[in-house]
C-alpha positions in Angstrom: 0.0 0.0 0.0 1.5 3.3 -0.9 0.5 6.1 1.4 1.4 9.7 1.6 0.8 13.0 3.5 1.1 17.1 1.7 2.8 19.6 3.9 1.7 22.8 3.1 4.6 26.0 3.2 1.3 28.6 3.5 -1.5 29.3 5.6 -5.4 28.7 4.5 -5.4 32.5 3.7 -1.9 32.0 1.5 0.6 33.5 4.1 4.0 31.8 4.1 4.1 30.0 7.4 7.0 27.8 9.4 6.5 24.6 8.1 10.2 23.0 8.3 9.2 21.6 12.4 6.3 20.2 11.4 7.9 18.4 7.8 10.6 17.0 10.0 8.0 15.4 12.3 5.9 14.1 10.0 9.0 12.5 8.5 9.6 11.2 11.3 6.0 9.3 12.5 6.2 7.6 8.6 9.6 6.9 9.2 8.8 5.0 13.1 5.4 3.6 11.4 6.2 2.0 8.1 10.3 2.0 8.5 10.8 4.9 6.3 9.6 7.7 4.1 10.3 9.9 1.1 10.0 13.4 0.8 9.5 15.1 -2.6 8.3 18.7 -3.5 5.4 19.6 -5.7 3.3 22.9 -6.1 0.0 23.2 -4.7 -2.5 25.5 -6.6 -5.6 26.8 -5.4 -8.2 29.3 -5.5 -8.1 31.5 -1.6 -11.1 32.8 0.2 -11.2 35.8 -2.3 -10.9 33.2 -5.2 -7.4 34.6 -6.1 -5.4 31.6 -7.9 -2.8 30.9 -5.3 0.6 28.8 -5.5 2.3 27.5 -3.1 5.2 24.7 -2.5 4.0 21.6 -0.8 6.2 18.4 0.1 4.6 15.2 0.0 5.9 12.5 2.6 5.4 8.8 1.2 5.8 5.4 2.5 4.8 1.8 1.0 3.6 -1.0 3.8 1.5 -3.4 4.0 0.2 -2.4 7.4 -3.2 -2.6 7.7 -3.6 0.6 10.2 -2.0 2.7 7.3 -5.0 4.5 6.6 -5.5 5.7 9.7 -2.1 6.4 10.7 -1.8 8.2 7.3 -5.2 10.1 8.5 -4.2 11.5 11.8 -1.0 12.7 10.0 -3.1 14.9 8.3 -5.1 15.7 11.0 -2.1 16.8 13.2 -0.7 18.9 9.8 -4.0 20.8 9.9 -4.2 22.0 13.2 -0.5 22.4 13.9 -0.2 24.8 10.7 -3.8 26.3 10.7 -5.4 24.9 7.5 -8.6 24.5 5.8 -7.6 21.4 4.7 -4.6 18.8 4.4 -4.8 16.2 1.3 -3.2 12.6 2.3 -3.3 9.7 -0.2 -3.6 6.0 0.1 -2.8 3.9 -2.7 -3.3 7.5 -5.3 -6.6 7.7 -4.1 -6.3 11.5 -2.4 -8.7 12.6 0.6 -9.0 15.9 2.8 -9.2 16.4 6.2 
């Protein structure tokens, strides 16, 4: 099962935010739950609140397993990427089927 996690570099209202904590520890949970990770970049488009087309970089975290719990570990990733950098929403995929929290 391939799984994997976006980390945002802006806010929901497309401020730049500190991200780099929050990358290294989410690194680090895919890296103690499925024995490692890989970290790419990508860009991120979107339309904001005023519906002004936005980029931004993201960095998606991945991991393959066969763990069964992957989903929801791969879940409450995104959940704790939400809060901790104050977004409307986080996109995680499991097997290149993406979801938002």
């Amino acid at each position: 099962m391939r799984v994997s996690v976006y980390v945002p570099t802006r806010d929901e209202s497309g401020n730049k935010i500190s991200y780099k904590d929050t990358l290294r520890n989410t690194a680090c949970f895919m890296c103690a739950q499925f024995g490692g990770c890989t970290t790419t970049t990508a860009r991120g488009n979107w339309l904001n609140e005023e519906h002004v087309f936005t980029q931004e970089r993201v960095f998606v975290v991945e991991a393959y397993t066969n763990d069964k719990g992957a989903p929801f570990l791969v879940k409450h990733a995104a959940t704790l990427i939400k809060s901790t950098l104050n977004q409307e929403a986080v996109a995680y995929t499991i097997d290149n089927e993406m979801f938002f929290i």
